[in-house]
N, C-alpha and C positions, 0 to 999 in steps of 0.2 A: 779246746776242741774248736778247730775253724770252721768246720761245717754244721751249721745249726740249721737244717733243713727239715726236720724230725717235727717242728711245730707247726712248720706251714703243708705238709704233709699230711696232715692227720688235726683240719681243722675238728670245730664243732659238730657238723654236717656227718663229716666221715668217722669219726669217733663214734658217734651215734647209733651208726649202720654199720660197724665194723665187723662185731659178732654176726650179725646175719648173713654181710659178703663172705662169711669166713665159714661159713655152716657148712657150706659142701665138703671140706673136709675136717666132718667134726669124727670120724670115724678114725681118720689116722691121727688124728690129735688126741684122742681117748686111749689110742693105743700107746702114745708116745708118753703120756701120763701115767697108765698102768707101770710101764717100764722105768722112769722116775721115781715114783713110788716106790717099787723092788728095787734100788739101786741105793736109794734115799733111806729105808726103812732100819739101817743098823745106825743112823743119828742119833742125839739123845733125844729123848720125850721132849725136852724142854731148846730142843735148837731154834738156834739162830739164821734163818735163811732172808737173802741178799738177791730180788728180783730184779735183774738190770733191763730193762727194755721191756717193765711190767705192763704195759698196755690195756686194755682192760680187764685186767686180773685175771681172767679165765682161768694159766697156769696155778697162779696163788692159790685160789682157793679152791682147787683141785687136791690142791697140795694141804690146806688149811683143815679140809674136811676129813682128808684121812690122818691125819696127824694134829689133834686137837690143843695141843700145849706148845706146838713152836707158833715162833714170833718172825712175822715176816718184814721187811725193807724194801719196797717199790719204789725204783728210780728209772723217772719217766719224762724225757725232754718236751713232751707234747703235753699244754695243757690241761684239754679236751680230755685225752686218751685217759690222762690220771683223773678226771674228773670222774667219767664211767668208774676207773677200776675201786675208786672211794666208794659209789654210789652201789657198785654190786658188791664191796665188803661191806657195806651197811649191811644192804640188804640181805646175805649171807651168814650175818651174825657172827662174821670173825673182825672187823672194826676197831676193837679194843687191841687184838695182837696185831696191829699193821699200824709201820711207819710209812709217809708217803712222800714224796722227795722231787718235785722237780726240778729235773737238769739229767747232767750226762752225768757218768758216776766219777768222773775228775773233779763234780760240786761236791760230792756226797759230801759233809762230815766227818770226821776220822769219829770212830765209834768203838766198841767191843767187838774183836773178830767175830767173823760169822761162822756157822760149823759149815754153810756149804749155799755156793750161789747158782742160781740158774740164768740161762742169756737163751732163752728159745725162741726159736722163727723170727730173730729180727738180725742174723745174718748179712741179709739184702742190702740190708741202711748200712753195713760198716761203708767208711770212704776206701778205696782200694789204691795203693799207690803202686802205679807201672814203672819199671825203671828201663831204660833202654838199653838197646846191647853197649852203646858205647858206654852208659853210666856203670852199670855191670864190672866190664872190664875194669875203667877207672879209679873204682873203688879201690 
């Protein structure tokens, strides 16, 4: 991955105050959760879910609380940001089913497949590559 911009992006400061800048839309995040949930919900009991751009866990243990026996994977390039998402799976009492991984998921470890991964709201950060009419053509 060339671009490692994701940890000076989301120091300690902004890690912090993340969830609170992010409250205003915690109503279509709640709905975007319920719809996960029903999507997610024919998994096994016991799955293996693969949080890529887990930020402060908010997703996870959205996820963690309606489905008490999967195991979740948080792979987080930003320090900080995994620091939170550790601190509110303590605090959430799912802790014990969570791996937490920083880097981009090209670090991850090669592991046990997962039954199913999530990559929400952090679209923004992918790098975007333009190619010009003439490269286009060239190809």
């Amino acid at each position: 991955m060339q671009n490692q911009q994701a940890p000076i992006l989301f120091d300690q400061k902004t890690a912090s105050s993340y969830d609170k800048q992010t409250a205003l839309w915690k109503t279509g995040r709640e709905a975007l959760f319920s719809f996960m949930r029903l999507i997610l919900s024919e998994l096994p009991a016991d799955a293996r879910i693969l949080c890529v751009g887990a930020g402060t866990g908010t997703e996870m243990i959205a996820l963690a609380q309606a489905f008490p026996q999967w195991q979740f994977t948080a792979v987080e390039p930003a320090s900080a940001m995994l620091d939170v998402c550790r601190r509110k799976a303590d605090e959430s009492g799912i802790i014990s089913r969570c791996t937490f991984h920083e880097g981009y998921l090209d670090s991850l470890p090669a592991s046990e497949a997962f039954d199913a991964a999530t990559y929400l709201l952090v679209s923004q950060f992918l790098t975007l590559f333009y190619y010009s009419h003439e490269s286009i053509i060239n190809y």
